[in-house]
C-alpha positions in Angstrom: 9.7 -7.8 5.3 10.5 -5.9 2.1 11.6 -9.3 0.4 8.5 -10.8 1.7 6.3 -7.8 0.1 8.4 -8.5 -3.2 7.6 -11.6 -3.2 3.9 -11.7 -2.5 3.0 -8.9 -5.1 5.0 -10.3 -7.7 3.3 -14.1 -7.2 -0.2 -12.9 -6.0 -0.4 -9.3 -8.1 -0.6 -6.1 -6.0 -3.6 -5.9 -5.3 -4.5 -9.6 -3.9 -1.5 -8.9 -1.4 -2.7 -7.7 2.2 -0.3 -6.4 5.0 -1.3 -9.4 6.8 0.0 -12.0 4.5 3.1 -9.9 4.1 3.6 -10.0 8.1 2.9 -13.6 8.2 5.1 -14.4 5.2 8.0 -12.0 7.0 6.7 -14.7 10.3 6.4 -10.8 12.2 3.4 -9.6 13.8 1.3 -6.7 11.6 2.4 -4.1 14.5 6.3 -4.8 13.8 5.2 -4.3 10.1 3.8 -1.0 10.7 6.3 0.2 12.6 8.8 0.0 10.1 6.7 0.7 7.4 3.3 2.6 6.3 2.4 0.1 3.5 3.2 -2.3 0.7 5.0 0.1 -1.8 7.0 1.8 1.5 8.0 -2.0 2.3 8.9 -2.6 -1.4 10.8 0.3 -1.7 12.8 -0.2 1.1 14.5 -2.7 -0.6 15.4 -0.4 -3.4 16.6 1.9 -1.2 18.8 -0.7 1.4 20.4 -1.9 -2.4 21.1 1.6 -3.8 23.1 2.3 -0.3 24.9 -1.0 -0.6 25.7 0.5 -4.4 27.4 3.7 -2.4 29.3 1.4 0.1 30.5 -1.1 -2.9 31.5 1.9 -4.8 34.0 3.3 -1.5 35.7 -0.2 -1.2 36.6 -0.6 -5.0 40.3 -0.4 -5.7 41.5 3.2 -5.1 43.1 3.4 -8.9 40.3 1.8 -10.1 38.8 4.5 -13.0 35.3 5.7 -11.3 33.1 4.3 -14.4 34.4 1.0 -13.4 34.2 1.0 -10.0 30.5 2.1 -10.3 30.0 -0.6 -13.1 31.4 -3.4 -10.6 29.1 -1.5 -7.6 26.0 -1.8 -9.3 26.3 -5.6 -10.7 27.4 -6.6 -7.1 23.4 -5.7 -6.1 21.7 -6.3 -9.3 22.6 -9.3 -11.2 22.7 -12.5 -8.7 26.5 -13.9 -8.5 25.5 -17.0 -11.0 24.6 -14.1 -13.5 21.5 -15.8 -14.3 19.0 -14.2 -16.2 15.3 -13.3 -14.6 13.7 -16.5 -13.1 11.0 -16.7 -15.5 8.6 -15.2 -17.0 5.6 -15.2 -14.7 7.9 -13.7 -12.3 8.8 -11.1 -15.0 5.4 -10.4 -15.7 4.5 -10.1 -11.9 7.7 -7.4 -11.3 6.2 -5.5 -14.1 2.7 -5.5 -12.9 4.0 -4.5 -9.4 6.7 -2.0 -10.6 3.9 -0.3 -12.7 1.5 0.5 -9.4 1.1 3.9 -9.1 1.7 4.2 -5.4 5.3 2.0 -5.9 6.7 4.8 -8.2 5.6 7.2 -6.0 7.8 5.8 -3.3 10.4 4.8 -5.2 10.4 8.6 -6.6 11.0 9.2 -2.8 13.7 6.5 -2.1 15.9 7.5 -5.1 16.2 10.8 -4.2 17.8 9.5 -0.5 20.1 6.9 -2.4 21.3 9.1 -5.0 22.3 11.6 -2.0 24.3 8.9 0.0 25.9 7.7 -3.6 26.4 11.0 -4.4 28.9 11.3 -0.8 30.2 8.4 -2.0 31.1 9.9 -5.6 32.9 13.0 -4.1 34.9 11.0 -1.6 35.9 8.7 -4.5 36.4 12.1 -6.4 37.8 14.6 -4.3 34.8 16.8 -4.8 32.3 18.0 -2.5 29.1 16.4 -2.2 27.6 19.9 -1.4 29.0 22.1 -3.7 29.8 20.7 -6.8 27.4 19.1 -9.3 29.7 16.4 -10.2 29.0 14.2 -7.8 25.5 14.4 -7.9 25.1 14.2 -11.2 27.0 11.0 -11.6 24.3 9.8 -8.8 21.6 10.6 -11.0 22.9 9.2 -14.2 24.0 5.5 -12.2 20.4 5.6 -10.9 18.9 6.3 -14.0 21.2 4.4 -16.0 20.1 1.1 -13.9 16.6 1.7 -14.0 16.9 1.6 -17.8 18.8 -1.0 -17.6 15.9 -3.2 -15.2 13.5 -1.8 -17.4 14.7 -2.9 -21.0 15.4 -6.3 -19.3 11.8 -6.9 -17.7 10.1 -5.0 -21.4 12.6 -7.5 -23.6 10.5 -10.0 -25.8 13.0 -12.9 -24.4 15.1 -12.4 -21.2 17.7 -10.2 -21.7 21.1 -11.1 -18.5 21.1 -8.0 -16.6 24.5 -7.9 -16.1 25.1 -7.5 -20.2 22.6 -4.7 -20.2 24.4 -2.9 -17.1 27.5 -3.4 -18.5 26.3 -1.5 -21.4 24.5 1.0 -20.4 27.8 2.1 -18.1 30.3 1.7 -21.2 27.9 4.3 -22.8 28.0 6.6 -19.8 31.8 6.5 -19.4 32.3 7.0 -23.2 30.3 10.6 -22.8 27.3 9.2 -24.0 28.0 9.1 -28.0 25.2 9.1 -30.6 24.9 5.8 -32.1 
C-alpha cells in the first residue's frame, strides 16, 4: 500500500491522489487501507520507516570486525540505491518525489517516523558498540547523524541540476562522517 501511495503521488502529484485510487492500485479494499493507515503521507511514510528498520537489521548482520562507519555505509546503500546502482529513473519522476516530499503533511510524518527508526538503529548501534542504547549518547547520536546524513544525501540527489547516483553521494557523505566531519 505504501509503494502504491508512492507511486501515485509521485505520477499524479499529491493532491490528484485519493485513498481510493491508492487502495485500488494496492488491489485492497479502502477499509484494509484505513486500518493500517490514517492517510496518504502515514502510508508514504511507512515506507520510510519499514527501510530505516531494514538499515538497523543490515547494520547487525555486517561482519563483526567490520569498522562501524562501514558497516553503516554498506547498511544504508543495501535500502537506498537499487542493486544496478542506477541513478533516479528520470526526471518526471524526480520532479514528482520532490513535489510529494515537499507536502507539508509528509514531513510531518516523516518527522514522526524518524524519530521511531532512529530509536531502533540507535539499539542496533549500541549492540554493534557495546554501549547502551539508554544511557549513553553514542548510540543515539550516530542514529541521528546516519538519518540525517541520508536525507542530505536524497535531498542533494533529487535538487542536483543532472542526476546525481545515490550511492556516490551516500558514499560521501559517510566518508565525511567517519573522518569527524573536517572543514573543507
Amino acid at each position: 500500500m505504501s509503494q502504491a501511495a508512492i507511486r501515485l503521488c509521485v505520477l499524479h502529484g499529491w493532491a490528484d491522489v485519493t485513498i481510493d485510487q491508492i487502495a485500488a492500485e494496492a488491489d485492497v479494499s479502502v477499509r484494509t487501507f484505513r486500518n493500517y493507515f490514517t492517510g496518504k503521507a502515514e502510508a508514504i511514510a511507512a515506507s520510510h520507516l519499514e527501510r530505516m528498520l531494514r538499515v538497523a537489521d543490515g547494520l547487525l548482520a555486517r561482519p563483526v570486525g567490520e569498522a562501524l562507519w562501514d558497516s553503516l555505509l554498506h547498511a544504508v546503500l543495501g535500502q537506498f540505491v537499487p542493486p544496478d546502482n542506477s541513478t533516479p529513473q528520470n526526471e518526471r519522476w524526480r520532479e514528482g518525489v520532490r513535489l510529494m516530499l515537499a507536502e507539508p503533511a509528509l514531513a510531518g510524518e516523516i518527522v514522526k517516523v524518524n524519530a521511531a527508526a532512529q530509536q531502533e538503529l540507535a539499539k542496533a548501534v549500541a549492540r554493534r558498540t557495546g554501549t547502551d542504547a539508554e544511557r549513553d549518547v553514542y548510540p543515539k547520536l550516530v542514529a541521528v547523524v546516519v538519518a540525517a546524513g541520508s536525507a542530505a544525501a536524497v535531498e542533494h540527489s533529487l535538487r542536483a541540476d543532472e542526476p546525481l547516483p545515490l550511492g556516490a553521494l551516500l558514499a560521501q557523505v559517510f566518508e565525511q562522517l567517519a573522518a569527524g566531519l573536517p572543514v573543507p
